[in-house]
N, C-alpha and C positions, 0 to 999 in steps of 0.2 A: 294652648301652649305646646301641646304636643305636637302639634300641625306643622308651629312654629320649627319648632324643633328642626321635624323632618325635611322642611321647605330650607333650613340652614346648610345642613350637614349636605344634602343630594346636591344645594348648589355649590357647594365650598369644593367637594371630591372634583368636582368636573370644572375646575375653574383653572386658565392658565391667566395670567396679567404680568402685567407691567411693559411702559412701551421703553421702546430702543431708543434711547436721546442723546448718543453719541454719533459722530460723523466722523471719527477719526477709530481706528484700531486703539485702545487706550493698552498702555504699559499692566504687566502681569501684576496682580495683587499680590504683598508681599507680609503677609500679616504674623504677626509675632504671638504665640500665646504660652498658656502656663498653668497646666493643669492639675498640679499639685494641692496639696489639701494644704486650709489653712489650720492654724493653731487655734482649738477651740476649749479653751478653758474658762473660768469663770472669776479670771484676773481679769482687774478694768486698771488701762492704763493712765497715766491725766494728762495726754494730749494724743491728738490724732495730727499732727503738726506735721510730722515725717511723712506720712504719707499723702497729706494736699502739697507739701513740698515737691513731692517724686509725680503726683498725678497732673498739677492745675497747668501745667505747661502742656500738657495735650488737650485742654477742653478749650475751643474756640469760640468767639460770638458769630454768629451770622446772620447777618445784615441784610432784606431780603427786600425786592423792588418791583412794584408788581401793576399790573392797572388795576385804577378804582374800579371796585366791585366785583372784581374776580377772585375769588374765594378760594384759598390753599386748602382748604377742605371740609367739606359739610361738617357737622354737628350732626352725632347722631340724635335720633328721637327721643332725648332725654332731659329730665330739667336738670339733673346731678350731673351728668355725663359730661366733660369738655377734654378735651386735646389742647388745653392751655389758650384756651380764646378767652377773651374778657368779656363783662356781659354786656362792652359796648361795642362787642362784635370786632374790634381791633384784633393784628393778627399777633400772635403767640407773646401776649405782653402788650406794652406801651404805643401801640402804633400809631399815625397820622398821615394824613394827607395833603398832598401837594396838589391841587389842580386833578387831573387824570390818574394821576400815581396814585399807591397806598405802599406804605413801608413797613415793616414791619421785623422784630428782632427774636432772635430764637438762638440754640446754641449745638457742637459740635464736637465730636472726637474724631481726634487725630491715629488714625490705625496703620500708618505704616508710614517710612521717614521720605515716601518720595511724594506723598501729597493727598491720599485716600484718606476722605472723614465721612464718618458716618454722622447721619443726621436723622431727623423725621421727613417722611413723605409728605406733610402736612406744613413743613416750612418752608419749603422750596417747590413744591408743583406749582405751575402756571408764572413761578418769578421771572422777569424777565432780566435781572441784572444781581447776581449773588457776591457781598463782599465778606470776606473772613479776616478775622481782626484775631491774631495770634496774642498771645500772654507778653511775649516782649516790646509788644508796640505795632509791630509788621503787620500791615494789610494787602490784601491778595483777589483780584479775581479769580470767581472759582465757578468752573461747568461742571453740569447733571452730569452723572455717566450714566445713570439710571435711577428709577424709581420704580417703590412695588406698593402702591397704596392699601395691598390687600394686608398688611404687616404693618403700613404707616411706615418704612424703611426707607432710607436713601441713601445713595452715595454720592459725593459731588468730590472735587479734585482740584488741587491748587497746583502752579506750576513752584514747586520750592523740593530742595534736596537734604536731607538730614536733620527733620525736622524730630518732635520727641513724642514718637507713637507708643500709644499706650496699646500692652500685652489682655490680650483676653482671656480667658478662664472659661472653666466648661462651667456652664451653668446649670448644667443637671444634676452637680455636685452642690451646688448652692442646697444650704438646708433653712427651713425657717427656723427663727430666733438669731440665724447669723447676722452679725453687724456692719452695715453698708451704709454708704456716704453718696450724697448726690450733690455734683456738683452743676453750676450750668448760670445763667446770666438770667435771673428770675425779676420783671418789670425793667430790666435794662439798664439796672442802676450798677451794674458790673461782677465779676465772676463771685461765684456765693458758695458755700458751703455748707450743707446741712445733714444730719445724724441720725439714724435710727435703723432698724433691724428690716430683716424680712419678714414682711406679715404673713403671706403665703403665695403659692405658685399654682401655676395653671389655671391661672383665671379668664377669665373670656367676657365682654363686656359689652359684644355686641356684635349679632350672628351672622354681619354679612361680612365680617373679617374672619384674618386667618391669626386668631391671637392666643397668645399662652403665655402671658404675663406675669411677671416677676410685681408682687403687689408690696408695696415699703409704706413704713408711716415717716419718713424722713423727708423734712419738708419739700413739697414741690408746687412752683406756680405758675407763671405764664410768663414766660421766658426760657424754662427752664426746657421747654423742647428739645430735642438731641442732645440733649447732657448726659453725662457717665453717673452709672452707679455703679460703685467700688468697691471690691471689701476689702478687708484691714490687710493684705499684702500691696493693696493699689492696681489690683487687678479688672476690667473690666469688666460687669456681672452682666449691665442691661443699657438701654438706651434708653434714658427717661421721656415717654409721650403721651400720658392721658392721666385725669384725675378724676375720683370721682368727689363732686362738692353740690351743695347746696345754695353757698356763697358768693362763687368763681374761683375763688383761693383756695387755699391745703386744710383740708381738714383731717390730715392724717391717714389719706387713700389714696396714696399713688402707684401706676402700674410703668413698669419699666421692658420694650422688650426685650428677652432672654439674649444671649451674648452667642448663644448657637444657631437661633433661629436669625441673628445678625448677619453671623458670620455665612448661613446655608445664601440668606438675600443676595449679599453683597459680590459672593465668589461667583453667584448665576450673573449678575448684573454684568461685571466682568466680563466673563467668560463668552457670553450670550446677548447681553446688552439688554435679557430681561428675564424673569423670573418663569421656567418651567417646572410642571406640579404636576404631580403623579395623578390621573385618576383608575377610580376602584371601579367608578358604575354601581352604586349603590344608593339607597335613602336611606339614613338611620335615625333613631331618636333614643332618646335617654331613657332611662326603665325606672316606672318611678316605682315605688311597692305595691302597686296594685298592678302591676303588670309582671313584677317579678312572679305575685302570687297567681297569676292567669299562666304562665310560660314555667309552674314550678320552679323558679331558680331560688337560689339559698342566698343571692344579696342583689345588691343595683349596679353593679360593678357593669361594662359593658357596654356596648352599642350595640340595638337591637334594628336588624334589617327587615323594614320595613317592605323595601321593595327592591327589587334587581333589574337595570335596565338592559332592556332584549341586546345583545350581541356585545354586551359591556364585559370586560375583564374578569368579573364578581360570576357575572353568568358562566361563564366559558371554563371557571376555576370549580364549579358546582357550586357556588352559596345558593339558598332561597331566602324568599319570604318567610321569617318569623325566626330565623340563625342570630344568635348573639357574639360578638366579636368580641373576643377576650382578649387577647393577644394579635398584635401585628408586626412583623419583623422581628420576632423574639423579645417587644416591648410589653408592658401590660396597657391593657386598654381599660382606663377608669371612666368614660364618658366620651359620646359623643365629639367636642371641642377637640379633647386628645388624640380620638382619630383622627382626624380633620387635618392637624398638623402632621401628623405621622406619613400619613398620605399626599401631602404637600409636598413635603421635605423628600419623597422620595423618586430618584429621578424618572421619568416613564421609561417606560421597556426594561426597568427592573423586575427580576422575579422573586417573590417574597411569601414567606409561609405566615397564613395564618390560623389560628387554632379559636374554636367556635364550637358554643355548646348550641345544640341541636337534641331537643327532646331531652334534654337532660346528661346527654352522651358526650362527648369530647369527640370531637373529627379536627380533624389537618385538614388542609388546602395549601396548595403552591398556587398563586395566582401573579400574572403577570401585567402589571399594571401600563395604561395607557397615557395619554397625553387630549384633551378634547376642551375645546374650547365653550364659554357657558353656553346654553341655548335652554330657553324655558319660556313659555308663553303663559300666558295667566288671563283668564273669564272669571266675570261674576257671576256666580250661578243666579238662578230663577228658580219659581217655581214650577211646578209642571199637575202633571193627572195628583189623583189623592187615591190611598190605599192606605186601611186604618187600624190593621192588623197587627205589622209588625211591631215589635217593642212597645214599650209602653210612652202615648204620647209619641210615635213616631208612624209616619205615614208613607209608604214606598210606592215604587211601579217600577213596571218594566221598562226597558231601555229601548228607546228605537229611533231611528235613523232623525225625525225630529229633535227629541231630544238629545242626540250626540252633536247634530247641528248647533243646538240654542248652546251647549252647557260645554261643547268644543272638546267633548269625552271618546279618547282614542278607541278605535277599532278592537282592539287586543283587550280593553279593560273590561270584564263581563259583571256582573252583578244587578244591587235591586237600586235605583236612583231614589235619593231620600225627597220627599214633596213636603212634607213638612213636620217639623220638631215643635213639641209644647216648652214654652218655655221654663218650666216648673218642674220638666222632667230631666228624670237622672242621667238622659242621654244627651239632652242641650248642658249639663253641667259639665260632661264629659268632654265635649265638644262636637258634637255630633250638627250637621248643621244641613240646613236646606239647600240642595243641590251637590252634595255627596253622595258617590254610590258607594254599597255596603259590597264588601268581595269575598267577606267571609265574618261568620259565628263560629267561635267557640273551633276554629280551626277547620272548620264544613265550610268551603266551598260555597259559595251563593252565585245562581245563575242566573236567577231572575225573583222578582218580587214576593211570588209562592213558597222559592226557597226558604226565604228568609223569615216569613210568616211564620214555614214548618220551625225551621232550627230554631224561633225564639217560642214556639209552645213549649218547650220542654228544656224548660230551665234548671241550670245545675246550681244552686246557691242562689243568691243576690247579684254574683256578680257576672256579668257577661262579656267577654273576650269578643272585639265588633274588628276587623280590617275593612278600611276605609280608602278611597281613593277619591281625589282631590284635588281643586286648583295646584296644590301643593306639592300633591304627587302623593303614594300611600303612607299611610302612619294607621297605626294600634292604637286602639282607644277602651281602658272600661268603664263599663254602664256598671254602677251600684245601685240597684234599685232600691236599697236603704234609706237613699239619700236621696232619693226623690219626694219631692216639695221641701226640702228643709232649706234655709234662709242660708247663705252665706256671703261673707264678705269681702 
């Protein structure tokens, strides 16, 4: 999982996406918002009538036309996991087919009165013919102006003037237990209305997106794609587009995204015709307690830099290998996911401080972030020679130009190559795995295979502090020798 992690985070910093699907200069975004706090007492009113009144006239259906078999967007690797597909693979709801065609229906807000709605990236990539069916009867062709599938965000654009867009809200201000409303066209049977609060925020739900998700237990199904969730003034909070269920249906887990991270897509889509993301040039992973206790730190709080790529932003600012990121832009950094967005959101060739505990100590850095599109290659590792010293149940050697061949292990990367892991042992628990090199114990440097034999003779506790480099790129990992052979689930 830690691998995972770090395989997440190093490719999220260094990702730009979303393509240019306009061919016309499109009209300046003119969006309305309202960042006022709402009234939070512990009166409950007996109707929410007034504000579906003021909101349902900005939530649209849309009507989506596509060829058979071309799929608005994968399903992650999950059996819970959907983006509003049903489980007969139909697209966001009720869909069917014609011949070649596949149709499918999904829903909209209206964000500004000349014809900008936000939708999901999930209901309209790859449609070839988009129709928007307004509250009053009106239907409209409407074109992509852009899409950012890394957020699941889109924007698409009707030709109508003074239409009734609904105002957005900062949703940083969003607290859980507030009370929000999702509206949206759930199985196609027409626009729905459903209740319930914010369960929590900043949720992430799967590591190759850029997600920080507004999570509600107010009904949401397959339809209900690009619909608004409100809170009690009828302001904007989130874009309704993933559920997590076991069923296909609402089980009381839906994530909506945030109304700022909307609005950051929407103004780039505009502006650029696609989404530009800051990167840092970093790997990070998340600190679980046994790493806090390897790094001294007093909680998990953080992203720990795992590794710094040569001539990257992260480099050039001074960060190294094994600096924990507490702060970015004067935000707090609670996790991995958190940065990830932070970093996203901000634009490249910003210069931005951030503060990192290092040994225990607080240092600053200004570091100037860049712009780099992904690139990352991936080998299966093999096995190789055997050396039966290191660790316990782990077998290394030295690296040489064969071996950097077979396992595609960069020039720059020095350490002991792992040949083989028992599986009983507390370092295969860890994750420690066959064709990993080892680049450091316990903070020492490892050059080659001898190193690391010495550094693990003279063990400090149970627990060992391993830096690791990998298909993945590097990540932190500790060995409990406690917990070696014990059975787990």
């Amino acid at each position: 999982m830690l691998a995972g992690a770090a395989l997440t985070i190093g490719t999220g910093l260094a990702l730009s996406s979303g393509e240019q699907k306009q061919q016309t200069q499109s009209p300046p975004l003119a969006v309305q918002s309202d960042d006022a706090p709402i009234a939070r007492d512990l009166k409950s009113g007996t109707s929410f009538a007034p504000i579906v009144k003021k909101v349902a006239p900005s939530v649209v259906k849309v009507s989506v036309t596509s060829k058979s078999g071309e799929s608005s967007m994968s399903i992650p690797d999950s059996d819970f996991f959907r983006r509003f597909f049903g489980d007969n693979g139909d697209l966001f709801g009720p869909g069917h087919q014609h011949g070649p065609l596949q149709h499918g229906l999904g829903s909209g807000v209206i964000v500004s009165a000349d014809g900008y709605i936000l939708t999901n990236n999930h209901v309209v990539n790859n449609a070839s013919e988009i129709q928007v069916a307004l509250s009053d009867g009106r239907q409209f062709n409407a074109k992509v102006i852009g899409t950012d599938p890394k957020t699941d965000v889109a924007l698409i654009k009707i030709k109508a003037e003074n239409l009734p867009a609904l105002k957005l809200t900062d949703s940083d201000k969003v607290e859980i237990g507030d009370v929000v409303l999702a509206i949206g066209n759930p199985f196609g049977i027409g626009q729905t209305v459903t209740e319930g609060i914010v369960s929590a925020k900043n949720r992430a739900t799967s590591g190759d997106m850029d997600e920080d998700f507004i999570q509600t237990d107010a009904a949401i199904n397959p339809g209900n794609s690009g619909g608004a969730l409100v809170d009690t003034e009828g302001r904007l909070v989130g874009i309704n587009s993933a559920i997590l269920t076991r069923s296909g249906g609402n089980q009381g887990i839906g994530f909506a995204v945030p109304s700022n991270l909307c609005r950051w897509v929407m103004e780039s889509l505009v502006k650029n015709g696609r989404v530009e993301r800051g990167y840092l040039g970093v790997v990070i992973q998340d600190i679980t307690p046994e790493l806090a206790k390897s790094f001294k730190l007093d909680q998990t709080k953080g992203a720990l830099v795992s590794d710094v790529a040569a001539g990257g932003p992260a480099e050039g600012a001074g960060l190294k290998s094994g600096d924990v990121i507490v702060q970015f832009d004067g935000k707090p950094v609670e996790d991995v996911a958190q940065l990830k967005i932070h970093v996203a959101e901000t634009a490249p060739g910003s210069k931005v401080p951030l503060v990192v505990n290092r040994d225990g100590e607080t240092k600053n850095f200004d570091v100037t972030l860049k712009s780099l599109a992904e690139n990352r290659t991936a080998k299966t590792p093999e096995k190789s020679g055997k050396h039966e010293e290191a660790l316990a149940g782990v077998g290394v050697a030295d690296l040489d130009q064969s071996i950097r061949r077979e396992l595609n292990i960069p020039t720059n990367v020095q350490g002991a190559v792992v040949t083989e892991v028992s599986p009983d042992s507390a370092a295969y628990q860890a994750g420690l795995r066959t064709g990993d090199v080892i680049t450091e114990i316990n903070h020492q440097p490892v050059r080659n295979a001898q190193d690391a034999i010495a550094d693990t003779t003279k063990p400090v506790g149970d627990q060992t502090l391993v830096k690791v480099w990998s298909n993945d790129g590097s990540h932190y990992l500790t060995v409990d020798e406690s917990n070696a052979g014990s059975n787990q689930g």
